[in-house]
N, C-alpha and C positions, 0 to 999 in steps of 0.2 A: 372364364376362371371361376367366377360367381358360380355357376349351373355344375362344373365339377366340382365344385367343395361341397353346394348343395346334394349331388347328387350320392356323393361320399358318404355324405352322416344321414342321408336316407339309408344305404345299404346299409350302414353299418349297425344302423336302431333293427332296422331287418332281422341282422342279424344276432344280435342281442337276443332279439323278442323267440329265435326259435333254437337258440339256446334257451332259454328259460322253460320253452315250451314242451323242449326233448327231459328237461329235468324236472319239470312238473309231472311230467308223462311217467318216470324211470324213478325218479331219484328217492324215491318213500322215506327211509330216515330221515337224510338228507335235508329233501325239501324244509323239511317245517324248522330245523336247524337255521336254515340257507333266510327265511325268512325274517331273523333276528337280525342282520346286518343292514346300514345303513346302504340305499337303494344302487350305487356307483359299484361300492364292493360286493354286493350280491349279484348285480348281472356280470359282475365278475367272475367271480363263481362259477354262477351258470354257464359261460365259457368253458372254465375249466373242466367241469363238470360233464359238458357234449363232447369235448374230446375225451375222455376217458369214455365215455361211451359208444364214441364212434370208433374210436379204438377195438374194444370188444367185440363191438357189431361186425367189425372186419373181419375177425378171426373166427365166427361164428362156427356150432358145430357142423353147419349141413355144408360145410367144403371141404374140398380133397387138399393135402398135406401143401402140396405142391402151391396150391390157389392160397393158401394160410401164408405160407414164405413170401410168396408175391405181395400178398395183401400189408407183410411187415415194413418191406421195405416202401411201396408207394410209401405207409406212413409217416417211413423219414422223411422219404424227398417232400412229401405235402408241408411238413412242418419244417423244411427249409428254406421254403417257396414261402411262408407263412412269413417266418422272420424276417424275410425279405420284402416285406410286405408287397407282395406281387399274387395274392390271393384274390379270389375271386367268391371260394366256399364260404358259405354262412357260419361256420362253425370255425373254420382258420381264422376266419378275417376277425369275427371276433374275440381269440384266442390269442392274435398277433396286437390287437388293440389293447387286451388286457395286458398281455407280456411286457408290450412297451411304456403301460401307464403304471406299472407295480412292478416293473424292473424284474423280472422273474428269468434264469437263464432257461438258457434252451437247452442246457443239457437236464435240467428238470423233467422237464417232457419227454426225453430221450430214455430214461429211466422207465419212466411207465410203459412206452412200448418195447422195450428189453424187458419188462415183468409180463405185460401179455406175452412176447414170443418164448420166455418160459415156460408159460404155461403148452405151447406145443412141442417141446421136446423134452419136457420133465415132468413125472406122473408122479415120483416118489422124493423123500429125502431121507437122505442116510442120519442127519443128526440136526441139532435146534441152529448150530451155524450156516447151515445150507437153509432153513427152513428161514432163518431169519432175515438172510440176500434179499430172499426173493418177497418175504410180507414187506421189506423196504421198498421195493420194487413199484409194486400194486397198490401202499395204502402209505406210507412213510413219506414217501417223496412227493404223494400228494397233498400232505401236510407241509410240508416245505415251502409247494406252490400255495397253499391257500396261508401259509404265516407270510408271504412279501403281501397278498391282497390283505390280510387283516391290518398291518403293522407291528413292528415291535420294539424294545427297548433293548435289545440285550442282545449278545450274538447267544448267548446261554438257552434262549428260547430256541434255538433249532433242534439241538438234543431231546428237550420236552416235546416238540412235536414230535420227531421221529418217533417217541415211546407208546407216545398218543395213539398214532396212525397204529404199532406193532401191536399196543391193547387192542384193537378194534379190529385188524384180522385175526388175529390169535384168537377173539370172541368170534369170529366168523369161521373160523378153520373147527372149534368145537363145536359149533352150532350144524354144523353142514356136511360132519365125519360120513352120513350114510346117504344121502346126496352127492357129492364128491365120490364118492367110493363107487355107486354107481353110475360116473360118467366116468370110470377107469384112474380118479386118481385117489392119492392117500396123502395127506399134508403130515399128518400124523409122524415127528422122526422114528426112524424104523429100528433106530439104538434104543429110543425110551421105549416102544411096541415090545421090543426083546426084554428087555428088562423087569417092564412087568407083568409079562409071561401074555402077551396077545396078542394072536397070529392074524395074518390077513386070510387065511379060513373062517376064525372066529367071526372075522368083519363080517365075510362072506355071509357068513350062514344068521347072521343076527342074537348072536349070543351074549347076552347082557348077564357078566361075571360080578365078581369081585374084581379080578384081573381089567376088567375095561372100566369100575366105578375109579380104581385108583390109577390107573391112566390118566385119565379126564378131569380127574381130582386136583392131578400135578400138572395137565394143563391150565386146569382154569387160575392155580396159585400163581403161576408164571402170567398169565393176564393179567389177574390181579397186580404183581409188582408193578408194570411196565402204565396201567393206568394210575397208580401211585404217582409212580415219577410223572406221567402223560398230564396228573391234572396241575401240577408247578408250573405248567406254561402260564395258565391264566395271568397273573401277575404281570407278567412280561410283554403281555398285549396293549395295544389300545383300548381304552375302556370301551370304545363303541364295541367292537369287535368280540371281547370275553363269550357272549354268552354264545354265538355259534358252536364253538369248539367244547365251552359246557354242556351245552344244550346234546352233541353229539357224544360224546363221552358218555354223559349221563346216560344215554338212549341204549349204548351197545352195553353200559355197566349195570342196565338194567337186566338184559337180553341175559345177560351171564349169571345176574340173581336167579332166575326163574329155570337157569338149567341148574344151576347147583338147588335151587327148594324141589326138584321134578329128581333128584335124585341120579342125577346127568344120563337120564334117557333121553337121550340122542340118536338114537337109531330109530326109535317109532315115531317119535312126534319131532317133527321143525319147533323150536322154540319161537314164536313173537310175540310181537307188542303191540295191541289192538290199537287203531287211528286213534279214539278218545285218547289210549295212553301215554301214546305220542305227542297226541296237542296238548293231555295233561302236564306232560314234564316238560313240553315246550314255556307252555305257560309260565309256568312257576321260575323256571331256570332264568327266562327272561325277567321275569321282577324280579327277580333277587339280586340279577346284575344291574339292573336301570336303579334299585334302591340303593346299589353298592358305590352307583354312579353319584346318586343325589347326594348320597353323606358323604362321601370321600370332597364335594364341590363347595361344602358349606363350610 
């Protein structure tokens, strides 16, 4: 009995260590965010974190539709098999270890893989309700799952993260228009596109108007709201916790300064944020919450 329980929390550190290692590898925001939490919730994280990547990696583009469909459903059955703790993968098993120590449902995770399998039968959205499903889907509900690992005080903090998560693809969905565009999709709703007069030729051809500045304009103010509301979570959290989710905020509301000062050219240049700059507003985000820490204690 000794040698399987030892053997257990051998696999299980295993599998921790390459979750951490897939999101070391992958995770670039992320990571230096991920490195703010105390060590228990961060390889938490890291869990969370390889399955939304092994998620992706399944649906990869070099497969045919058919291998994509397939690929969705293993997902569920894998994360069936997970909750049941009768896993064997280094990624479930520690995915099931986290789910069960931070109480996190399993339809959480069921979300994410219904926001990848969007991604292969939806290229377009008619309007910001269809467009909004689906950023719930991919970045909302992973805020969901990462608010049961941080903690919190309030059922009020679910709302603030979901806004949180929809700031941070709606900064990703602007950042990415001519990238996206050419892997066949348009995030872009195709109500707001008509309205202020910019066709998916204009995408096509790289025509940087007046017509696509005031597009972009009116996306990035609707980001702006929803990071407004997204940053009222802090409050609501565990102090240890706070600066993760500032730390990331900060990082995409930075992302979104530098398209709006570039004049939202977004079709020539990918907008980022050099390593330094990342470590730079890791840095800081995190004193500001450990000082926030010490005088709130005295």
């Amino acid at each position: 009995m000794q040698n399987t329980s030892t053997n257990h929390k051998r696999n299980l550190e295993s599998a921790y260590e390459a979750c951490r290692l897939i999101t070391r590898r992958e995770a670039k925001n992320f990571y230096y965010a991920f490195l703010t939490l105390p060590s228990a919730k961060r390889r938490a994280i890291y869990a969370v974190y390889a399955f939304c990547r092994h998620c992706d990696d399944s649906v990869d583009e070099g497969t045919s539709i058919n291998a994509k469909i397939k690929a969705i459903a293993e997902l569920q059955s894998e994360l069936d098999t997970a909750y049941k703790r009768e896993t064997s993968n280094p990624i479930y098993l520690a995915l099931a270890d986290a789910a069960h120590n931070y109480e996190i449902p399993q339809d959480y995770f069921k979300e994410v893989i219904l926001g990848v399998e969007s991604d292969l039968v939806k290229d377009r959205f008619q309007n910001f309700m269809e467009l909004r499903k689906y950023c719930y889907r991919v970045a909302s509900v992973v805020g969901l799952i990462c608010l049961q690992i941080f903690g919190y005080e309030d059922e009020d903090a679910k709302e603030y993260a979901i806004d949180l998560g929809l700031a941070m693809q709606l900064t990703n969905i602007i950042r990415d228009v001519q990238e996206d565009f050419d892997m066949g999709r348009i995030y872009l709703p195709q109500d707001e596109m008509f309205k202020f007069g910019y066709t998916e030729d204009d995408l096509k051809n790289g025509v940087r108007n007046k017509a696509l500045k005031d597009l972009m304009m009116f996306q990035s103010e609707r980001a702006r709201e929803y990071f407004k509301s997204g940053f009222k979570l802090l409050p609501y959290l565990s102090r240890r916790s706070r600066a993760c989710p500032a730390v990331l905020g900060t990082l995409y509301s930075k992302v979104l300064d530098r398209i709006e000062a570039s004049d939202y050219d977004v079709l020539e240049n990918r907008v980022s944020l050099s390593k330094g700059e990342k470590l730079r507003i890791t840095a800081t985000t995190w004193l500001s919450s450990l000082l926030s820490l010490s005088s709130s204690s005295q």
